[in-house]
C-alpha positions in Angstrom: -43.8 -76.9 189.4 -45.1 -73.9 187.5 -46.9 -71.1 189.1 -51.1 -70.9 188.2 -50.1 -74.1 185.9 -50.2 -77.2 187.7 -52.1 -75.7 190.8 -55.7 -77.3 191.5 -57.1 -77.8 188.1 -54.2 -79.8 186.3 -52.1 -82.8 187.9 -48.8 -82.2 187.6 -48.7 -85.9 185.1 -51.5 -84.5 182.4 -49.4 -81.0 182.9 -46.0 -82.7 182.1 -47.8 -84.9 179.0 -49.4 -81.8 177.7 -45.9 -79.6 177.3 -44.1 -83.1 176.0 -46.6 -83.2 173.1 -45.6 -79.6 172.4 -41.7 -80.7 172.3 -41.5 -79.4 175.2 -39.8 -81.7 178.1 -39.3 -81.3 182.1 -37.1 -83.1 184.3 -36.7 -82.8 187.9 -33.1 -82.8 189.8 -33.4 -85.3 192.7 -30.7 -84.7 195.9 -30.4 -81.0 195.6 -29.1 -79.4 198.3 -28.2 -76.0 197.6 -27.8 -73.2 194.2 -25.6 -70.5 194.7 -25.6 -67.9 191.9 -22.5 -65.8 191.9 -22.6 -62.0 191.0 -19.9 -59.8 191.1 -21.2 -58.4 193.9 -22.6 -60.8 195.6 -23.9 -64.4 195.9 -27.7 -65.5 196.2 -27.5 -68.9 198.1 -30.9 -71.0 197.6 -31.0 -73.8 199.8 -33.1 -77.0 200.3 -33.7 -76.5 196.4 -36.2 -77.9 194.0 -34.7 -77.8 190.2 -36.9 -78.4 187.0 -35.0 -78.7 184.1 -37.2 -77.7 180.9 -35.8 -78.4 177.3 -37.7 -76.7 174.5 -36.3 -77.2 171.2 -33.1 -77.7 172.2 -33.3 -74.7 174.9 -32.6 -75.6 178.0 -34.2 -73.3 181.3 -33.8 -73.9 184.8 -36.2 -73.6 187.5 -35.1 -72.8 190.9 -37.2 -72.8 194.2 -35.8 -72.6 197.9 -34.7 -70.9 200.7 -33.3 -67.6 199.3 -30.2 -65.7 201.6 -28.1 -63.2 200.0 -24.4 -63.1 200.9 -22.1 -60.7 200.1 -19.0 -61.4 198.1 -16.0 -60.8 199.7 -12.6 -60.7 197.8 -9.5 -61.1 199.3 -6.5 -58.6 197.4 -3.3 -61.0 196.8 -1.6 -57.9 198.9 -3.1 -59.1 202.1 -2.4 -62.9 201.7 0.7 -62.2 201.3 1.3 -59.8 204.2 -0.4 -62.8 206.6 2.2 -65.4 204.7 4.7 -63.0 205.7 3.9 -62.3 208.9 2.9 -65.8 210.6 5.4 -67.7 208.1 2.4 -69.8 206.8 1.0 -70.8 203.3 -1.4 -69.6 201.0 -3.8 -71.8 201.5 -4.2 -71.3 205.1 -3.5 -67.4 205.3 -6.6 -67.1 202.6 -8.6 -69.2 204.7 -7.9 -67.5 207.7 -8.4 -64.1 205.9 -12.5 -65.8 204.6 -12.6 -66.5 208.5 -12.1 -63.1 209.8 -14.2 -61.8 206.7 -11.0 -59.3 205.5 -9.4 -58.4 208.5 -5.7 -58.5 208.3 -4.9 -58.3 212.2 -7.5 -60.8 213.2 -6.3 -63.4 210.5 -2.9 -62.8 211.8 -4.1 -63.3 215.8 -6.1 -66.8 214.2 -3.2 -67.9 212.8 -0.7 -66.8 215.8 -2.7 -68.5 218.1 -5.0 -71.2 217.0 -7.9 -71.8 219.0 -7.5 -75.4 220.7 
């Protein structure tokens, strides 16, 4: 749970018994699949996740373990949805999503719409 804490001389149970009598409590989040953290810039994806919880006096802090990618963010202008809207006669919805698709690219979003593949 915490590194050089709980390794081979403490069991995790004494560990989490010791920090409760210091008002200190840790829960674990069961089912976690994935934490992305979003940055202006980009997003840090951490998948197959472990998440401790720890509430100390009232502060809460997360822990966060996984399988760390990094993904760059990618922003789509309102200019360019609405030049594929106007030019393949579609919606928002779709003309963003087919702009995410082709990461940007206004001529390939237009082709994907044009001609969907089957």
């Amino acid at each position: 749970m915490f590194p050089g804490i709980g390794g081979r001389g403490m069991n995790p149970k004494k560990m989490k018994g010791m920090l409760k009598s210091m008002g200190i409590n840790i829960d674990e989040v069961e089912g976690v699949e994935e934490v992305i953290i979003r940055t202006s810039d980009r997003d840090i994806v951490i998948r197959d996740a472990q998440v401790a919880i720890m509430d100390a006096q009232g502060s809460r802090s997360f822990q966060i373990s996984g399988e760390v990618t990094e993904q760059p963010r990618l922003t789509i202008p309102d200019s360019d949805i609405e030049l594929v809207m106007a030019q393949t006669g579609t919606d928002h919805d779709t003309a963003r999503a087919a702009l995410i698709q082709s990461k940007g690219d206004l001529a390939e979003a237009i082709v994907r719409i044009s001609r969907p593949e089957d």
